[in-house]
Structure formats: structure tokens, C-alpha cells
Residue, then its C-alpha position, 0 to 999 in steps of 0.5 A: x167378576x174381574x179377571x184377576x179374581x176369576x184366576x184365582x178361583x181357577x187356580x184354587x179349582x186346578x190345585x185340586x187336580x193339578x200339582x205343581x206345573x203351577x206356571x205351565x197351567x197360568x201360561x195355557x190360561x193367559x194363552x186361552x183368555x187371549x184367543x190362542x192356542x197352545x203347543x206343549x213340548x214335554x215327555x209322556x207322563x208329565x200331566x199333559x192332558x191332564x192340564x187340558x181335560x181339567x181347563x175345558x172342566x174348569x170353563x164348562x167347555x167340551x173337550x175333545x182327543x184327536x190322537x194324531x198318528x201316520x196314517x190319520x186323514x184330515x177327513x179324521x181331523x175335520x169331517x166329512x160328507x156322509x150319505x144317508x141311505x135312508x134320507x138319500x141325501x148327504x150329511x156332515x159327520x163332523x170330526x173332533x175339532x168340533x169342540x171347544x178344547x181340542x187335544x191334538x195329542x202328538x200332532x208331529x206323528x201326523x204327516x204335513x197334510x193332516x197337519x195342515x188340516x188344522x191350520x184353517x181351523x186355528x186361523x179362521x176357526x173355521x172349516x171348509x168341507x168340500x167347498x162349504x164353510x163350517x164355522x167352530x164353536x166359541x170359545x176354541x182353543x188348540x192344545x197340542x203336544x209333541x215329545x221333544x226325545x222321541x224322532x223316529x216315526x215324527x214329521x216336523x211342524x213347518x215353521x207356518x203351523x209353529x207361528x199359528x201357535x200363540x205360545x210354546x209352553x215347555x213341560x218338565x218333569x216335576x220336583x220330588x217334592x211334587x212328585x211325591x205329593x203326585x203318588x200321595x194323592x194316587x195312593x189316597x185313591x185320586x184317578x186321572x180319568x175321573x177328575x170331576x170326581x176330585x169336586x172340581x166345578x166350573x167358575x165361568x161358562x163360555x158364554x160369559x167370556x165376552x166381559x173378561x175378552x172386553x176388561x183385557x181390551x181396556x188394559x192400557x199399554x203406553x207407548x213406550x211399552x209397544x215401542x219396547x215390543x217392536x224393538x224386541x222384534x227387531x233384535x230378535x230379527x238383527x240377532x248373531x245367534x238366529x237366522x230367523x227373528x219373531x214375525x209380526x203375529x209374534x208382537x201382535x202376540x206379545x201384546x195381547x198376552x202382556x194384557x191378559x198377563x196383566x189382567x190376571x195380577x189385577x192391573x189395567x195397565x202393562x208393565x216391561x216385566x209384563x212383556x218378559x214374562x211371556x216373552x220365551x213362550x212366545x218367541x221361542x218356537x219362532x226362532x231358528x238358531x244359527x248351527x254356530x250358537x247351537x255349538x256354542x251350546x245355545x237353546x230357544x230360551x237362551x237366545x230369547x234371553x240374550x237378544x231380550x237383554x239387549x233391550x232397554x227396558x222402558x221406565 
């Protein structure tokens, strides 16, 4: 099965669950095809979790909740040893991160240790645990979610964990054409937390995404499309609006996900628009605007806008 039409068939699967928010969905896919992990920025209420439990359900894939609160440990995030009376002899209590989908809900209410617990997990995807290495199942993807409103009580990501993220997906309230489609189908008897009720099934295991990791290796980028991400990198980095540019995993991202994007839409090949087209959520949690262009009224989105159009695209 081609990339493309597996996408389909997900879409079609999701739409059963999921109304509207049809780019946010395509973006947590693009971002989990190409081996990355996802922070969604959107108020409570927006189909957050939703999108993540009906992905892992979409892959056949375990999900796990990690409600990141003040007081969590990273022992709560990862494990810890455990002794067994009865055996006399220690034990691994594995944390929730040993899964496949992992939610880490609200992870800026979590302070910067238990944070930072994460980082080796989406790294190496792997965890150490009192000096042993403990290797995470395949596929794992982090899906984290912060509210953009609420600061009281919330510890900032450093900029260190932000890059870990392959993308920065915004959730925004629906239209109220699909917020009344949202309260037709709730009144017609629809429950968020049984959406396997809804016939949603599986269209790939975890075990066939080796083939589909492979047919967006082949995709073809010409070197006018690598010189044209390099010299985004550099505009963002020669930019008046910031006073921090993409890092290089920020190319590496735009690439592989240019790649993924275009597998989805049947190509082999990448196109400039490809590269646009993830682009925001890409660099947009990597950037740190200047506080002039803040006053002037500049956002992320807007910066990434400005110095992106500042590039020739190739032909």
C-alpha cells in the first residue's frame, strides 16, 4: 500500500471521529510518518486528545496519558526500580512513556526536571534508569499539549526541548459550521471516550511502517529544493524581526517532512510548495522574535511569513 492511499484511508477513518481540524490531523500524521514528535498549543476543549487516542487507534499502536502536573517526578514520567519482597530482587515498574503514542498533556505544568525527563526519550528514544539502558517501543511519537491563555502555575519549555519537537501544530477553536456538526453528532449519541464505538478500525499496523519509512526515503529532492531550505535557514538566522533563526534539525526537519508531505499527495518528488507547506510549523516554535517586532504586533507565523518570502523559490 502506497503512502498516499494509506492517507486516505486514514482520513476517511478519522473523519468518523474527528470534525474539522482536518489540517491539524494531516500535520500530527506528516510529523509521525517522518519519526517526529508533535507539541499542540490550543485552549482546553479543542479535540486535543481526541486527535491523539484516535491516531494510536488509527495504527493499532498503545496510547498512553501522562497528566503533567507541579509536583510530577520524572520516576512518574519514565520508571523506576522496584523491590520484590517475595523474589528479593529489583524489578523495572516501567512509567507511561513505554508506549507507542504518548500524551503528555499540559507538559508546561511540569517543572524543567520532569521535563527534561523526556528529552532522552525523544532523542534516543530510549531511557536510562539508574544507569541502564531501557530502549522504547517502535513506532513513538510525543504528542504534547500546552494552553497558550493560561500562565499561572506553568514553567516555560527551554528552547532545548522546544527544538526536540519536529513540529508546533496550532489548535484553534472550530467554525460554527463544525461546531454545530460537533453537537449533531453528540446529540446523536457520539462519546469521546469510546471512540472504537464510532467503527473506527485500524489501516496499518506498526509493524508495516518500515515499507511506507522506505517509499519516503526514495522521494526525490533536487538541488535546487535543498538549496532553497538551506537558504531559508539562513534568512531566518539574517532576519530583523528575530533574534533566533532555525537550528540546523530545523532544515533536517523541513526536509524530511517536505518528503512525507509529498508521499501523502502521491509525488515522488518535492516541490517549493511542499517546503511552504510546513514550514510554519516547523520554525515557528524555534524562533524567538525581537521585542521591537512584537510591538510592531509580529507573531511566529507572521515572522516565518516574512523572511519566507523573502526567498526565491526555485523553478
Amino acid at each position: 500500500m502506497s503512502v498516499s492511499t494509506l492517507f486516505q484511508q486514514i482520513k476517511t477513518e478519522a473523519a468518523k471521529v474527528i470534525v474539522g481540524q482536518e489540517e491539524v490531523f494531516e500535520q500530527i500524521v506528516i510529523a509521525f510518518f517522518s519519526g517526529g514528535h508533535v507539541l499542540l498549543e490550543g485552549v482546553p476543549g479543542t479535540a486535543k486528545t481526541l486527535m491523539a487516542k484516535t491516531l494510536a487507534q488509527l495504527i493499532d499502536a498503545r496510547f498512553g496519558r501522562i497528566q503533567f502536573t507541579a509536583d510530577l517526578m520524572p520516576s512518574d514520567v519514565i520508571g523506576t526500580q522496584v523491590f520484590d519482597i517475595n523474589r528479593g530482587q529489583f524489578y523495572l515498574k516501567q512509567g507511561p512513556i513505554f508506549t507507542n503514542i504518548a500524551l503528555a498533556d499540559e507538559i508546561n505544568r511540569a517543572p524543567a526536571k520532569t521535563q527534561s525527563a523526556l528529552l532522552e526519550a525523544m532523542e534516543e528514544r530510549q531511557v536510562t534508569i539508574d544507569g541502564e539502558r531501557h530502549v522504547l517501543s517502535d513506532p513513538f511519537m510525543v504528542l504534547a499539549t500546552q494552553n497558550p491563555i493560561e500562565y499561572e502555575g506553568t514553567y516555560p519549555l527551554p528552547e532545548a526541548q522546544l527544538d526536540r519537537f519536529m513540529f508546533k501544530v496550532l489548535v484553534t477553536y472550530p467554525t460554527p459550521e463544525v461546531e454545530e456538526e460537533v453537537l449533531l453528532r453528540y446529540h446523536h449519541g457520539f462519546d469521546a471516550h469510546h471512540i472504537e464505538a464510532t467503527g473506527v478500525s485500524a489501516v496499518i499496523r506498526p509493524s508495516e511502517m518500515a515499507g511506507l519509512h522506505e517509499e519516503i526515503r526514495r522521494v526525490t529532492v533536487e538541488p535546487g529544493i535543498l538549496r532553497y531550505i538551506t537558504q531559508i535557514a539562513n534568512a531566518s538566522r539574517s532576519s530583523r524581526d528575530l533574534i533566533l533563526g532555525g537550528s540546523p534539525r530545523a532544515s533536517i526537519t523541513l526536509l524530511l517532512t517536505a518528503k512525507t508531505a509529498a508521499a501523502l499527495r502521491g509525488r515522488d518528488y518535492v516541490t517549493p510548495d511542499d517546503v511552504k507547506y510546513v514550514a510554519a510549523p516547523t520554525y515557528r516554535h524555534r524562533i524567538i522574535l525581537r521585542p521591537e517586532a512584537e510591538i510592531e504586533g509580529l507573531d511566529a507565523d507572521a515572522a516565518v511569513r516574512r523572511f519566507l518570502n523573502g526567498v526565491d523559490v526555485p523553478r
